[in-house]
Backbone as JSON Lines, residues from 0, in Angstrom:
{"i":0,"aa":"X","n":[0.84,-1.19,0.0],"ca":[0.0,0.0,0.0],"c":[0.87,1.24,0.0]}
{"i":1,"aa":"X","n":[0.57,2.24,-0.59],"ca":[0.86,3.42,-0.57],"c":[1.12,4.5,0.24]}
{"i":2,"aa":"X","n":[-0.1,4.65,1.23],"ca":[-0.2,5.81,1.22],"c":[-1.74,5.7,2.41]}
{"i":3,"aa":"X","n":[-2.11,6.06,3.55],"ca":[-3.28,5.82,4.26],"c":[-4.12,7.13,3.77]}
{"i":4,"aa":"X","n":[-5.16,7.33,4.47],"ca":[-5.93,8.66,4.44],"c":[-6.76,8.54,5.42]}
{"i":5,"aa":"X","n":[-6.32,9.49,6.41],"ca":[-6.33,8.92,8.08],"c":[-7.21,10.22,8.61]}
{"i":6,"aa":"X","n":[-9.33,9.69,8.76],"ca":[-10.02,10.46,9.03],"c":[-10.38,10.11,10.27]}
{"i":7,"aa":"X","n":[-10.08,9.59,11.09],"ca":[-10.14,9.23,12.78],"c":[-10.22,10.89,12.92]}
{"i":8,"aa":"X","n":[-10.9,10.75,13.82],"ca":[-11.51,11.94,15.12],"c":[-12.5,12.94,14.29]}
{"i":9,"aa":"X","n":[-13.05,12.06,12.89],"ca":[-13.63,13.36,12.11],"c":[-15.11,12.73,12.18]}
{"i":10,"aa":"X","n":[-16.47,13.18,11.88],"ca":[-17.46,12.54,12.14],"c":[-18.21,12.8,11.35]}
{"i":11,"aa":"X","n":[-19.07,12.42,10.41],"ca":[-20.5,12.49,9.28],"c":[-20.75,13.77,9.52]}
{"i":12,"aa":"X","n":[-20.74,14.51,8.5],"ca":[-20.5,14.36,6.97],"c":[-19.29,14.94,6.7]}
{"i":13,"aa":"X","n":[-18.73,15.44,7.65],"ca":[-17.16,16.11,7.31],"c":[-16.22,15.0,6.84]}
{"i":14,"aa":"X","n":[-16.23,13.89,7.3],"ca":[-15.52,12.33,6.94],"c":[-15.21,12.08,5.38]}
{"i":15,"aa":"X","n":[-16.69,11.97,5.09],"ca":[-17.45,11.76,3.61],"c":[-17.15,13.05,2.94]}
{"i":16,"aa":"X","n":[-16.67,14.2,3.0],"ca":[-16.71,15.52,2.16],"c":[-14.78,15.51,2.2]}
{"i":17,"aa":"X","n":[-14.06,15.06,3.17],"ca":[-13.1,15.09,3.07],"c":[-12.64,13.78,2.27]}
{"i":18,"aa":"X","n":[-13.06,12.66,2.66],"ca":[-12.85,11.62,1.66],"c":[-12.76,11.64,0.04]}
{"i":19,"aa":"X","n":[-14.46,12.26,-0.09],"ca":[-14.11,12.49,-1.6],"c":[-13.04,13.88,-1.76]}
{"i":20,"aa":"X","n":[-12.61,14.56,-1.07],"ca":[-11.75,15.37,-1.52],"c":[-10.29,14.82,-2.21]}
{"i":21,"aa":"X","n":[-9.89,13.44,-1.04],"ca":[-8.84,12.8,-1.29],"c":[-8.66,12.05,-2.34]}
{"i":22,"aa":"X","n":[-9.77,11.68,-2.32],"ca":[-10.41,10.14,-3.36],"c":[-9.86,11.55,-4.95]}
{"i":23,"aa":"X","n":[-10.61,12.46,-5.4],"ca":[-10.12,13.1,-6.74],"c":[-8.52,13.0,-6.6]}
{"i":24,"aa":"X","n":[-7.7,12.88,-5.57],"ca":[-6.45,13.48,-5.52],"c":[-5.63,12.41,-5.83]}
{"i":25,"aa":"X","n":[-6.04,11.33,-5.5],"ca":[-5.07,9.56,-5.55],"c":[-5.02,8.88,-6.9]}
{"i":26,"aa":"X","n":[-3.91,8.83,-7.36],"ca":[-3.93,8.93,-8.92],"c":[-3.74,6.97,-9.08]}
{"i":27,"aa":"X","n":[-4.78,7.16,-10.24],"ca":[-5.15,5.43,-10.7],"c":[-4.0,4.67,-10.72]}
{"i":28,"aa":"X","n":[-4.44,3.68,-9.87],"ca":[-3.42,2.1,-9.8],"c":[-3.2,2.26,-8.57]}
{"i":29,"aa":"X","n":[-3.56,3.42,-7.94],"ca":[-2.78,3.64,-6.41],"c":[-4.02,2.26,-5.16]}
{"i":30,"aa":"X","n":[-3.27,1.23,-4.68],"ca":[-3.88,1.3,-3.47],"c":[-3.4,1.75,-1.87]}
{"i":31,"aa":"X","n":[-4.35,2.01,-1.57],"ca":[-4.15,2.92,-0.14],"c":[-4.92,2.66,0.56]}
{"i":32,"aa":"X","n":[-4.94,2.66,2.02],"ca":[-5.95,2.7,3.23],"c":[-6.33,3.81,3.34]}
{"i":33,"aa":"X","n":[-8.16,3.6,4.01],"ca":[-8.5,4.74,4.81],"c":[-8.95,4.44,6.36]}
{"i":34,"aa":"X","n":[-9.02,5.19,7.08],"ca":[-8.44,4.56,8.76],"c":[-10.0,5.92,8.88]}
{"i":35,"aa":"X","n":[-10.91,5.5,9.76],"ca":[-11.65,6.06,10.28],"c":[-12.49,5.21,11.63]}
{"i":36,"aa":"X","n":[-12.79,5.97,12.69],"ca":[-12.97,5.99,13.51],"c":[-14.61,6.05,13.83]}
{"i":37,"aa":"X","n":[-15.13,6.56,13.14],"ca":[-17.31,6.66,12.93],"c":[-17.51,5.63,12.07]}
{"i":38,"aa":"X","n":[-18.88,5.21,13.57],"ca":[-19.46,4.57,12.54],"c":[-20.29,4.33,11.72]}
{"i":39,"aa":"X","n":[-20.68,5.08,11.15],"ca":[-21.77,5.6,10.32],"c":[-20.71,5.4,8.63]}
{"i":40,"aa":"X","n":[-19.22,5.05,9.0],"ca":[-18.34,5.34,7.76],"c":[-18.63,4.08,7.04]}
{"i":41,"aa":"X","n":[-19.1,3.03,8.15],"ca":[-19.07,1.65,7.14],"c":[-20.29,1.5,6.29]}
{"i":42,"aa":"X","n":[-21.17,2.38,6.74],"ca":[-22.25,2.61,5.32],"c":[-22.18,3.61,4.35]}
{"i":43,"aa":"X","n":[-20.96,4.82,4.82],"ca":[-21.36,5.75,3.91],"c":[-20.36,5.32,2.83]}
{"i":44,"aa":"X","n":[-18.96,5.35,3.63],"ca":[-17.81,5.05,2.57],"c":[-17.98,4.48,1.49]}
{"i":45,"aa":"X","n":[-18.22,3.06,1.73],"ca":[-18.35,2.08,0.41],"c":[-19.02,2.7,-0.97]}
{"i":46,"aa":"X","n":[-20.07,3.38,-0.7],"ca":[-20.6,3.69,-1.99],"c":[-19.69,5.1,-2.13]}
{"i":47,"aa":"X","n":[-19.25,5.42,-1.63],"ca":[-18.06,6.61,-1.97],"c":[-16.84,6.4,-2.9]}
{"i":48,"aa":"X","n":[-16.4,5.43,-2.74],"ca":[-15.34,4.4,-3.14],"c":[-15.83,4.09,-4.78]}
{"i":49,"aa":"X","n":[-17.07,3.58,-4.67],"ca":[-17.76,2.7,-6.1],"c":[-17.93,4.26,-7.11]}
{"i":50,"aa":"X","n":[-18.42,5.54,-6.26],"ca":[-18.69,6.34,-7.1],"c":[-17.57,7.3,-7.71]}
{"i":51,"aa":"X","n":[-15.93,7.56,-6.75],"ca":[-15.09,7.81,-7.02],"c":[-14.44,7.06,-8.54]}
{"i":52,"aa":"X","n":[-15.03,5.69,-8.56],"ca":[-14.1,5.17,-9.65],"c":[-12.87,4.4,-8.45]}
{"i":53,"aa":"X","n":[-13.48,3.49,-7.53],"ca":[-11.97,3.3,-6.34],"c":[-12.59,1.73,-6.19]}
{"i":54,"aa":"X","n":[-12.22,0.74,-6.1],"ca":[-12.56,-0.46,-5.8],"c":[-12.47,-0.9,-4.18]}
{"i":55,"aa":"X","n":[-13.18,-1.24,-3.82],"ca":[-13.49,-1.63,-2.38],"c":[-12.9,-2.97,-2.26]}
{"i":56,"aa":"X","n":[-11.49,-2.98,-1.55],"ca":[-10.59,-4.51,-1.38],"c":[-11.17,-5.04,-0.32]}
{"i":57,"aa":"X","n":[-11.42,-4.2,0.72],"ca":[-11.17,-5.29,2.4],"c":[-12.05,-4.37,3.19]}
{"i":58,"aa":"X","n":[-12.22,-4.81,4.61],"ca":[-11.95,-3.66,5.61],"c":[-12.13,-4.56,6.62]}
{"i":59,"aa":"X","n":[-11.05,-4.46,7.51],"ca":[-10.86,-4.39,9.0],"c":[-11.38,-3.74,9.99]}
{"i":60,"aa":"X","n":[-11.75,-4.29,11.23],"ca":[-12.32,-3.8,12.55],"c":[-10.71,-3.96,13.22]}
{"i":61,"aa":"X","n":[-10.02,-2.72,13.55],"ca":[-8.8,-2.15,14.09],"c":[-9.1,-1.87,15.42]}
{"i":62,"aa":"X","n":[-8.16,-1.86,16.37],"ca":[-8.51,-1.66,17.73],"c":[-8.91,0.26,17.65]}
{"i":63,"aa":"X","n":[-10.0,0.04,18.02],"ca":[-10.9,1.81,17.8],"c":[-10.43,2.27,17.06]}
{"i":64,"aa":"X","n":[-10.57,1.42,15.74],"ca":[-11.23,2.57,14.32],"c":[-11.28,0.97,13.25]}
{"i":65,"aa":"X","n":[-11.42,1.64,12.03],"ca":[-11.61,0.81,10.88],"c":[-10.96,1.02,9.91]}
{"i":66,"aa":"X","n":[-10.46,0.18,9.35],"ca":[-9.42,0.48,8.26],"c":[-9.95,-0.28,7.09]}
{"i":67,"aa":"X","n":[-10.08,0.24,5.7],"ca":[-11.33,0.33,4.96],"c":[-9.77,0.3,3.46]}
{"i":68,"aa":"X","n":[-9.07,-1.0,2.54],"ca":[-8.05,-1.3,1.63],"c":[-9.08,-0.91,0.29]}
{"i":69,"aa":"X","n":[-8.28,0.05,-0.2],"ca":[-8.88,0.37,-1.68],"c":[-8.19,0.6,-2.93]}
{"i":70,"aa":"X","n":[-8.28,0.43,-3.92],"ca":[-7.84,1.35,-5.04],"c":[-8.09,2.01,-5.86]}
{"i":71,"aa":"X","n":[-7.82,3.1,-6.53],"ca":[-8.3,3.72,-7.64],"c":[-8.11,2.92,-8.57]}
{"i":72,"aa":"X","n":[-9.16,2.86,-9.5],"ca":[-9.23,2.27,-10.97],"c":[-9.24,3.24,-11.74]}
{"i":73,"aa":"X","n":[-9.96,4.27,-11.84],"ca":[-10.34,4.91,-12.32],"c":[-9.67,6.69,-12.67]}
């Protein structure tokens, strides 16, 4: 992996508005983690990911937070 994108201590909808900020910025082929801490992220993220153009690999339950393996395809 690359590179994390580490939104721990941030909470709905600031999470999701900063995510896709990152998500335009991570240039295709890249995979990278995202590490968040809400949980409201394991429903929003995923379709964040599919609509970025980012493929949804994995995600882990981390000791207090979640770590959510992706890549850009797109």
């Amino acid at each position: 992996m690359s590179h994390d994108i580490d939104l721990r201590g941030l909470r709905c909808p600031i999470s999701s508005m900063r995510l896709k900020q990152h998500l335009k910025k991570v240039p295709t082929g890249v995979t990278f983690r995202v590490l968040a801490d809400d949980d409201d992220a394991r429903t929003d993220f995923p379709p964040l990911f599919k609509k970025s153009g980012a493929e949804f690999l994995s995600f882990r339950e981390e000791a207090g937070f979640h770590s959510y393996e992706v890549r850009k395809d797109v």
